[in-house]
C-alpha positions as CSV (number, residue, x, y, z in Angstrom):
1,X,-5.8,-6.2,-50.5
2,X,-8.9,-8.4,-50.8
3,X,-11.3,-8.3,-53.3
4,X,-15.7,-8.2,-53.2
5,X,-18.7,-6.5,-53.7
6,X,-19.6,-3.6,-52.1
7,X,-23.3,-3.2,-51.1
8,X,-24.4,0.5,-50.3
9,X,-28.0,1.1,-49.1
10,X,-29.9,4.5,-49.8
11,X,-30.8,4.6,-46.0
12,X,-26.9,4.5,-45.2
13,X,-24.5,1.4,-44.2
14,X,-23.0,-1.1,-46.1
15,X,-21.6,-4.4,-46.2
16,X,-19.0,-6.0,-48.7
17,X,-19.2,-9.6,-49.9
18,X,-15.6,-11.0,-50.6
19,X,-14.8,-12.7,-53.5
20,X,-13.0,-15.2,-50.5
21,X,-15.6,-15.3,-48.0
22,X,-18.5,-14.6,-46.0
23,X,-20.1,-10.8,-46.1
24,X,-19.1,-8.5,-43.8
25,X,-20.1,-5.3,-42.5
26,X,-18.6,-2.1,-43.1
27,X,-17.8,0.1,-39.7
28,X,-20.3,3.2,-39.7
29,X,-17.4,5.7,-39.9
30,X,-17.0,5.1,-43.4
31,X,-19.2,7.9,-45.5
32,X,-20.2,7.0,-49.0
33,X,-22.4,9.7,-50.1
34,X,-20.6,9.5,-53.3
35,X,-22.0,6.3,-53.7
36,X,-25.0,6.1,-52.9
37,X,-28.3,4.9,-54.4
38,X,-31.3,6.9,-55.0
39,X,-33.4,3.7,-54.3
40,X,-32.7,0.0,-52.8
41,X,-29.2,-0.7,-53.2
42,X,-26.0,-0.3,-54.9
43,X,-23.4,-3.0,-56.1
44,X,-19.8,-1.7,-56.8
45,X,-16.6,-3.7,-57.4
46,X,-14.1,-2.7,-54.3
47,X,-11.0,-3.2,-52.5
48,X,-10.6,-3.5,-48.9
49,X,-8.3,-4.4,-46.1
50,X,-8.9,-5.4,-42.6
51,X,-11.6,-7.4,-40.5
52,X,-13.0,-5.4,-39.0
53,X,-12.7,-3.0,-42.2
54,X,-9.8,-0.4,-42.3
55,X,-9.6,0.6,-45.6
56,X,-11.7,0.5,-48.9
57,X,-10.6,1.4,-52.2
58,X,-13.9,2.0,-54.5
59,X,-13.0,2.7,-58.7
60,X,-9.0,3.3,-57.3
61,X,-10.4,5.7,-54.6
62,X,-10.0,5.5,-50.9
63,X,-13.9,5.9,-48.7
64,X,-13.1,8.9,-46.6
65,X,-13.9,8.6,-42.8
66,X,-15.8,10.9,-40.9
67,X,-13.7,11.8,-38.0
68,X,-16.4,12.5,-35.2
69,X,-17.2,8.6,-35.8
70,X,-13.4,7.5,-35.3
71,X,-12.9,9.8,-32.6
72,X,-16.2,9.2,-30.9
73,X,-15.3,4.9,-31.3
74,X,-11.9,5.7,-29.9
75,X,-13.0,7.9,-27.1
76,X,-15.9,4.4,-26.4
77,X,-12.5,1.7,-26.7
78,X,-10.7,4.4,-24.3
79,X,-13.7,4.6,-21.7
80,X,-13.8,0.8,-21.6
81,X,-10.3,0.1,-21.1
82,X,-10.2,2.5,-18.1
83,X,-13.3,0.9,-16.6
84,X,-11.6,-2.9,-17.7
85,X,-8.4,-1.3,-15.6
86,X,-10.3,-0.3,-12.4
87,X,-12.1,-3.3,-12.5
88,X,-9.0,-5.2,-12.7
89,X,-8.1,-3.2,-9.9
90,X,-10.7,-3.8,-7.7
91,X,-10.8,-7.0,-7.8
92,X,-7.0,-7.0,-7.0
93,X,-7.7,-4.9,-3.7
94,X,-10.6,-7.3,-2.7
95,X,-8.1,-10.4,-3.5
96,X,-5.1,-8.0,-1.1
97,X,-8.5,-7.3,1.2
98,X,-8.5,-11.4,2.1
99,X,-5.3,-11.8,2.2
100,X,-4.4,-9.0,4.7
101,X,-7.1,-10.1,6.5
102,X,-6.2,-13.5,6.6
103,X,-3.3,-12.3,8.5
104,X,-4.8,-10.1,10.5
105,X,-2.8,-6.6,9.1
106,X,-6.0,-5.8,7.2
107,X,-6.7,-1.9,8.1
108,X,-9.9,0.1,7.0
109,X,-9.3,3.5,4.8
110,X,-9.0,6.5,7.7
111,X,-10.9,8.2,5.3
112,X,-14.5,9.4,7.0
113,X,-16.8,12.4,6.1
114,X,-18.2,11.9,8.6
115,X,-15.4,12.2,11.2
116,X,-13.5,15.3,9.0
117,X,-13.9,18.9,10.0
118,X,-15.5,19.4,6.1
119,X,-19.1,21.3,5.8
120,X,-21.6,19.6,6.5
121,X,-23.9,19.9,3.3
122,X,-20.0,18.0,2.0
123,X,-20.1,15.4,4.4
124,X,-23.3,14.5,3.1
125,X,-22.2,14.6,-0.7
126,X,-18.4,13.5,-0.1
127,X,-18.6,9.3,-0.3
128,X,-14.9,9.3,-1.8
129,X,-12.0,11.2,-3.5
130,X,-9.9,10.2,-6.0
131,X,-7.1,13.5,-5.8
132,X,-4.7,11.7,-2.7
133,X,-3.9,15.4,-1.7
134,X,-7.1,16.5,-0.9
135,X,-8.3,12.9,0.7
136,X,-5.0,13.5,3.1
137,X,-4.9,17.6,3.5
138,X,-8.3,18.6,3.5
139,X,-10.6,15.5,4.4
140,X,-8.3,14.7,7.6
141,X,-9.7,12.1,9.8
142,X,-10.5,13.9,13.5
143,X,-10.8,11.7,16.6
144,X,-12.1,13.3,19.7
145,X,-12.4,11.6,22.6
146,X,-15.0,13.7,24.8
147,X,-18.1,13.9,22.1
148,X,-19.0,17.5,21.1
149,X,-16.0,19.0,23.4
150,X,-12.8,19.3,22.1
151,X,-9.5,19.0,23.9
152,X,-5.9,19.4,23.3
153,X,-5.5,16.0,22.8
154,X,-7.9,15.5,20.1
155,X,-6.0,15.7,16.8
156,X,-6.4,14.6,13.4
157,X,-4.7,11.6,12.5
158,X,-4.4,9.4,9.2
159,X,-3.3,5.7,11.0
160,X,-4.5,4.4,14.1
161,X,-3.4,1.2,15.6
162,X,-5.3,0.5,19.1
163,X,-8.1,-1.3,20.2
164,X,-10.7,1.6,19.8
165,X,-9.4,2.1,15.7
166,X,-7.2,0.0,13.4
167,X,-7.0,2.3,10.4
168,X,-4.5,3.9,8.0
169,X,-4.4,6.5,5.1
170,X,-5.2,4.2,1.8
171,X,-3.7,6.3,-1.7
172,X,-6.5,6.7,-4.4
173,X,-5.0,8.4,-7.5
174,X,-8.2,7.4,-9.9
175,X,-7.3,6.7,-13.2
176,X,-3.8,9.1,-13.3
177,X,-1.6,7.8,-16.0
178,X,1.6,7.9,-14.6
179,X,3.8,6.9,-17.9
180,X,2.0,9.2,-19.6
181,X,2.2,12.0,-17.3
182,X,5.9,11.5,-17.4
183,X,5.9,11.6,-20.9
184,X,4.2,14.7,-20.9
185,X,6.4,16.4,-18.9
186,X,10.0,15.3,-20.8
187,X,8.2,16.7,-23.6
188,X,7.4,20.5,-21.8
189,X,10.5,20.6,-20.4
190,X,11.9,20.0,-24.4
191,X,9.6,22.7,-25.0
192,X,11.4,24.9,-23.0
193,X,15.1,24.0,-23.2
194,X,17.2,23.9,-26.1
195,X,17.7,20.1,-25.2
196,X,16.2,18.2,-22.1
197,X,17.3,14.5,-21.2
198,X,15.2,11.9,-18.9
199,X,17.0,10.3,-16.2
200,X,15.6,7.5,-14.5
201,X,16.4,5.9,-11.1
202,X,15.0,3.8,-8.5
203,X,14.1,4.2,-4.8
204,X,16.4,1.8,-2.8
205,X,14.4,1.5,0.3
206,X,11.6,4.3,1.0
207,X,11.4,7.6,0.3
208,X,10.1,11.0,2.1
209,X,10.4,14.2,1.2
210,X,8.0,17.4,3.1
211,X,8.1,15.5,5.9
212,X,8.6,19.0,8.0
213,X,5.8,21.1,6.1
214,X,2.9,22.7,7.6
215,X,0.3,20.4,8.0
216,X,-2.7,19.4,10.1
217,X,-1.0,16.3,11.1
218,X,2.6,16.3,13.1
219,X,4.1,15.5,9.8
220,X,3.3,15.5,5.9
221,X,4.4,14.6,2.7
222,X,4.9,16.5,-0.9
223,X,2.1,15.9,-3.3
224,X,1.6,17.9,-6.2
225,X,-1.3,19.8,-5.7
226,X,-3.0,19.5,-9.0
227,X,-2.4,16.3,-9.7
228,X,-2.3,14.3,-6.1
229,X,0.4,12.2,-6.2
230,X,3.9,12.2,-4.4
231,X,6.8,14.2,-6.5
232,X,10.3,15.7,-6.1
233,X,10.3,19.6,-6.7
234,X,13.0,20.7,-9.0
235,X,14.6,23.1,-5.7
236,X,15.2,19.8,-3.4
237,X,16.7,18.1,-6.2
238,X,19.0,21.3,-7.2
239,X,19.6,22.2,-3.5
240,X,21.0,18.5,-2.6
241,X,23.0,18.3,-6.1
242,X,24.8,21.0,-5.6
243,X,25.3,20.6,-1.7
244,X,26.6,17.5,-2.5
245,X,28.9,19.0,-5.0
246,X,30.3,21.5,-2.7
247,X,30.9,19.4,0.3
248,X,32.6,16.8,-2.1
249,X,35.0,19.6,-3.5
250,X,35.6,20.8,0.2
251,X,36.5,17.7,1.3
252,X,38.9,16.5,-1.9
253,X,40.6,20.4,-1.0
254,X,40.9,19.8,2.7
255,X,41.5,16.7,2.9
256,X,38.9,16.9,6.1
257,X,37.0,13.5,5.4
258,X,35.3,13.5,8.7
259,X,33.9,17.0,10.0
260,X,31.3,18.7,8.2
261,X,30.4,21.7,10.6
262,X,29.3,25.3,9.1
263,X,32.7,26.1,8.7
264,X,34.0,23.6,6.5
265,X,30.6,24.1,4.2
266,X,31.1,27.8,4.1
267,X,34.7,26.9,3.0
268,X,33.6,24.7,0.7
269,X,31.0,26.8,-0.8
270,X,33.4,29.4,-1.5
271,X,35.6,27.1,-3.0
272,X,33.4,25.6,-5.5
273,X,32.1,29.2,-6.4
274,X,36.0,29.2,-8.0
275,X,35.2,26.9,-10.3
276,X,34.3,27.4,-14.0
277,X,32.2,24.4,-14.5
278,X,30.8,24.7,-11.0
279,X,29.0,28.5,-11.9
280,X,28.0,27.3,-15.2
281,X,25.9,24.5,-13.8
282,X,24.7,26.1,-10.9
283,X,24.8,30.0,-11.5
284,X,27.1,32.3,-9.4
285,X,26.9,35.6,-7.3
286,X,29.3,38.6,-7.2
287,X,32.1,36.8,-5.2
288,X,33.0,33.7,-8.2
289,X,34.9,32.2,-10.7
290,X,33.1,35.5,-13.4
291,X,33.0,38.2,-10.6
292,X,29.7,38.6,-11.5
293,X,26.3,37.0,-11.2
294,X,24.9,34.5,-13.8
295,X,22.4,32.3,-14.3
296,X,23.4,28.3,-14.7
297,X,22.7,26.6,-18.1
298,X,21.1,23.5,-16.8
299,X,17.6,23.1,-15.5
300,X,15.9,21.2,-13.2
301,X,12.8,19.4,-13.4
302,X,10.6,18.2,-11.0
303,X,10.4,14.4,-10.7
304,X,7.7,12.3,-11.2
305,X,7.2,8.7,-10.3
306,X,7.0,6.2,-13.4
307,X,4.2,4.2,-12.2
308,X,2.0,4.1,-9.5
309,X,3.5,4.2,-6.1
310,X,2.6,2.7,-3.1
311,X,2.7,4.4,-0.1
312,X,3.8,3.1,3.5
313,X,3.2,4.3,6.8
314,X,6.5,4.2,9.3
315,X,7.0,5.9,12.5
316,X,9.6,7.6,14.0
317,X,9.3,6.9,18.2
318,X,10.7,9.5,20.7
319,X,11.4,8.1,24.0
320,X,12.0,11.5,25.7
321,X,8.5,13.6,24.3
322,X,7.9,15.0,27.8
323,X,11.8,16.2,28.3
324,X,11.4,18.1,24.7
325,X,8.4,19.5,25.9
326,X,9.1,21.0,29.3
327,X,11.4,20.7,32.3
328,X,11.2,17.0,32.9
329,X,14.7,15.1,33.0
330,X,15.1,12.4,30.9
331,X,14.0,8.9,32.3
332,X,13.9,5.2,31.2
333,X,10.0,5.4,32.9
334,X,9.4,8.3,30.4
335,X,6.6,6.4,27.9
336,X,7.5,6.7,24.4
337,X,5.6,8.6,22.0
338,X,5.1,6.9,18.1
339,X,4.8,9.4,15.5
340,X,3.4,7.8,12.2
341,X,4.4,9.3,9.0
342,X,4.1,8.5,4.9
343,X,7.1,7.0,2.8
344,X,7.1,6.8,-0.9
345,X,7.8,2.8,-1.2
346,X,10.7,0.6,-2.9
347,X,8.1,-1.2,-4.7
348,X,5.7,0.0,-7.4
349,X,1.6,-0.7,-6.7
350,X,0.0,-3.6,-9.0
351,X,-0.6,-7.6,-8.6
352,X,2.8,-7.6,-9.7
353,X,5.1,-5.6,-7.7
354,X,8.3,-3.7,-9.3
355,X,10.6,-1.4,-8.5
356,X,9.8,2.3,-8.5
357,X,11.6,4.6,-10.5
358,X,11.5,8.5,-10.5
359,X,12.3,10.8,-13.7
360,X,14.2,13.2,-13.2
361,X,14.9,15.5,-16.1
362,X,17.5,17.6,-17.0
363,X,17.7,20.6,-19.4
364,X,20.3,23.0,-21.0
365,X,19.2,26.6,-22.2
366,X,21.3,27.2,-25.6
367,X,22.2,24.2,-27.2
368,X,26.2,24.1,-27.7
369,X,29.2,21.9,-27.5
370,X,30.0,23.2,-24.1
371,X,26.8,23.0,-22.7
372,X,26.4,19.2,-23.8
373,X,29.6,18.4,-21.3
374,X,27.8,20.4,-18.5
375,X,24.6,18.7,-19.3
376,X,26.4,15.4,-19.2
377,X,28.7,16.6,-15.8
378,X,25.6,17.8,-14.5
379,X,23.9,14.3,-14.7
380,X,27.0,12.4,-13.5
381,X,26.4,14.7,-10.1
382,X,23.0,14.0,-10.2
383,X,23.4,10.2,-9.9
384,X,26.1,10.5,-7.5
385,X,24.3,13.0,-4.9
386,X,21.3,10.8,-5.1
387,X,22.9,7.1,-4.8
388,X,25.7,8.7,-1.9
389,X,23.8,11.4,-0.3
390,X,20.2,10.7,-0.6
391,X,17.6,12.9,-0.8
392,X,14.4,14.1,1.3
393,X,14.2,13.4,5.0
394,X,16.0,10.9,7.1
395,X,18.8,10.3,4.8
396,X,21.3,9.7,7.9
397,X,19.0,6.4,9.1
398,X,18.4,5.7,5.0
399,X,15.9,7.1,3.8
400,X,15.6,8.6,0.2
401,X,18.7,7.1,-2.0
402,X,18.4,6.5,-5.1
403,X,20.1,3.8,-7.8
């Protein structure tokens, strides 16, 4: 530690002159009321470390720090950061801006108060939203064609690509710490498992999972609802482990590599259910391997993306809309009909794209030699449904795997 003077005035602050240096002044969260003068000022022989100051050592004894200060100075450093990051940001977007226009793939944001079905005392307010569920799900975009009347053919719509609108759906997730929110959660699932374990992979290709939900568009996307940004519920990833489990047990019994009708999954179904490690993971019914029903050891977590994701917009094109739709044979003078839709990306959003990687998190109830090998098997399955099978819509045309 360095050694000065320390000069305390009566009406507070202080400054310390080094026995190596220049003065310097002492940050305001220090608190020497122990110290100080009842008139002009007070010279003391001190210790101190830092520049700025961390620590002072007065007559062997540390100068307390007032806490509001340091928290009040860390909550300022943590405010300008943030606005240092969206800064950064924007000025990233306005350099993409150029260069998409440049190219001429630049599209505006579909999202308009003005053109949403919102109240109108909203519209008025509403100049942006930073939760990306609410922007997409409840401040749709609504073309109509006809004015004030409304047809069958007016819909809402999130990308447009013709010569009356160039726009698409453009992700704003404000200032969500993704890292942290996945640190968050490893450490409320720990909080509710005897042991929980993080397993990260990346999406290899694109991603989409909800894409048949309710939803004011013709398709939709899962986004957490609190927090506004695309996730994998705990079910979908549960559901496709263990289907993927069964039909691999079915086919390694049958020896039936090729057909996977209702009849081989039922068959494989019931085989699995005769499996020890199968019920322990999973939980059984009546009718398995313990003749009675139990609850699995493991738990599943949702999963949530390690950073930032950027979000795509693909279509899926049916040539034969009119045939679905009514009696009309099928016919190469049929038009086709594009349906636009939103994919998770390969590639993490920043100036410097990586891949995306999803946590997924596995947990075991009671904590036991036993239960470490299912945890373990459990996680071997996991990375083996996801990287073979996929998960989320489209897997058959390659969609959602995982490495």
């Amino acid at each position: 530690m360095r050694k000065g003077t320390i000069i305390i005035k009566k009406k507070g602050g202080a400054s310390i002159k080094p026995e190596d240096g220049k003065e310097l002044s002492v940050p305001k969260e220090f608190m020497f009321d122990a110290y100080k003068p009842t008139s002009g000022k007070r010279r003391l022989a001190c210790e101190f470390e830092g520049n700025p100051i961390t620590k002072i050592l007065i007559e062997g004894q540390e100068v307390p720090k007032s806490q509001e200060v340091v928290a009040q100075k860390a909550n300022a450093k943590k405010q300008a950061l943030q606005r240092e990051a969206e800064a950064a940001k924007q000025e990233e977007a306005a350099r993409a801006k150029k260069r998409a226009q440049k190219m001429g793939t630049w599209r505006e944001d579909s999202f308009n108060a003005h053109e949403s079905r919102l109240p109108a005392d909203t519209k008025a307010l509403l100049n942006d939203i930073d939760n990306f569920h609410l922007k997409l799900n409840k401040a749709a975009r609504f073309i109509q064609k006809r004015g004030d009347v409304i047809t069958d053919k007016d819909k809402f719509v999130f990308f447009r690509n013709d010569d009356a609108h160039k726009f698409t759906i453009q992700p704003n997730f404000g200032n969500f710490n993704f890292a942290q929110n996945c640190q968050k959660h490893l450490a409320l699932a720990k909080g509710l498992c005897a042991e929980a374990k993080p397993y990260p992979m990346g999406v290899d290709g694109r991603l989409v999972v909800g894409l048949g939900q309710a939803s004011v568009y013709e398709t939709s996307i899962t986004l957490h609802h609190v927090y506004g940004i695309p996730y994998i519920p705990a079910s979908s990833i549960k559901g496709v482990v263990r289907n993927w489990v069964i039909r691999t047990l079915c086919l390694q019994t049958t020896n039936n590599k090729e057909s996977h009708d209702a009849k081989t999954d039922n068959v494989g179904e019931k085989l699995a259910l005769k499996d020890k490690q199968f019920c322990d993971v999973f939980g059984c019914g009546d009718e398995s391997f313990y003749k009675e029903a139990r609850q699995g050891q493991i738990t599943f977590f949702d999963a949530f993306p390690c950073a930032e994701p950027t979000l795509e917009v693909d279509i899926m094109n049916p040539h034969y809309s009119d045939y679905y739709g009514d009696d009309t044979p099928p016919a190469d003078y049929l038009n086709p009909t594009p349906i636009p839709f939103l994919t998770v990306g390969r590639q993490a959003a920043g100036a410097q794209p990586t891949p995306l990687k999803f946590q997924f998190v596995l947990g075991i109830r009671q904590n036991s030699a036993a239960n470490q090998e299912l945890l373990a098997q459990a996680a071997t399955w996991l990375k083996q449904a996801l990287a073979q099978q996929g998960i989320g819509a489209k897997t058959a045309v390659g969609y959602g795997y995982m490495e």
